[in-house]
Each structure stands twice: as C-alpha cells, then as structure tokens.
N, C-alpha and C positions, 0 to 999 in steps of 0.2 A: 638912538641905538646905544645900547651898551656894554663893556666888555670887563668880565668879571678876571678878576687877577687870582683864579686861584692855586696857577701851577700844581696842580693833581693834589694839594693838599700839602707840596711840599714846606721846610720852613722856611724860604725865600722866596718872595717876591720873583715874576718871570722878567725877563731881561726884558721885554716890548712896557712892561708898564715900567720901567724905569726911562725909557726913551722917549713914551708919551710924557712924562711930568717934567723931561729936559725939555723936549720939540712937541710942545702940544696941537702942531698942525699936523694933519695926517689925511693922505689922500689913500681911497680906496674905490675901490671895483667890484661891482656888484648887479648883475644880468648884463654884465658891457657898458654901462654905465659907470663912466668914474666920478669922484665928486670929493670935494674937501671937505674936512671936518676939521672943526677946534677940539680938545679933550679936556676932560677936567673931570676930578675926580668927586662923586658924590660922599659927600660928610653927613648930611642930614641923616638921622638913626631911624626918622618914622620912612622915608624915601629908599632907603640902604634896605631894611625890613620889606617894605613892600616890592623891587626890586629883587629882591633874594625868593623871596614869594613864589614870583613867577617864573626866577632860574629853574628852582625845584620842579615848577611844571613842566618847563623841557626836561631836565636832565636833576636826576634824583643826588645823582653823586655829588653835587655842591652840599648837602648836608654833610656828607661824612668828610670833603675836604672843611668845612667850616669845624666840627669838632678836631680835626686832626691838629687844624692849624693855631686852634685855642687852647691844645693842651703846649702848644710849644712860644704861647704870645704871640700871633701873628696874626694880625686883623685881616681877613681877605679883601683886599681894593676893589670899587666897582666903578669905572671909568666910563663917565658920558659921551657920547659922541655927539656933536653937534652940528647940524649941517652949515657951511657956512654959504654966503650970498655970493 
C-alpha cells in the first residue's frame, strides 16, 4: 500500500507524513480488518515514477499538485506501507 504526501499541492508536507517518518509503525483498518504496518518512504526515481504512474490512474490531480509543488521546491513523498508479521 502506499500513501502519497501531497497535501492538495500545498508547499508543506501534511502533518501525517511527518508522524510516519517519526513512528513508522502504523496500524490501520480496512473492510474490519485491522493490521500493522512499517512505513518508509520510497527514494528510488524509477519506483517514485512508476508509482506516480498509477496515482494519475486513480486520481488525475496528483499531476497538477506535482507541478504546483515543483514550482515552490517541494518534492511530493510517496510513503510505503508494509504489512508487518
């Protein structure tokens, strides 16, 4: 799973990825299943790319927050979630 940091385009980072990269364990809920995950944030540029790829296929608006956030230096985070054991 993973959760894109891009606060509607704002030029700040949103408060939940700054709490993942303090407490990268994070437990979540999902069809009544809860489950923990580790986070960590993906750096690779070919992965970050391909990833953003398939935002755009849900949701068109991660392109125009990606321009917004490059005209003010703001790399948008893309945070892994990982299931843990």
């Amino acid at each position: 799973m993973i959760l894109i940091a891009s606060n509607f385009g704002r030029d700040q980072h949103p408060a939940w990825y700054h709490n993942l990269k303090a407490h990268p364990e994070a437990s979540m809920e999902r069809g009544g299943v809860k489950a923990t995950y580790t986070a960590g944030e993906v750096s690779n540029e070919h992965e970050r790319a391909r990833l953003f790829a398939l935002a755009d296929l849900v949701y068109k608006g991660y392109a125009d927050y990606r321009k917004a956030t490059a005209s003010v230096g703001r790399r948008i985070p893309i945070m892994r979630l990982t299931l843990r054991p």
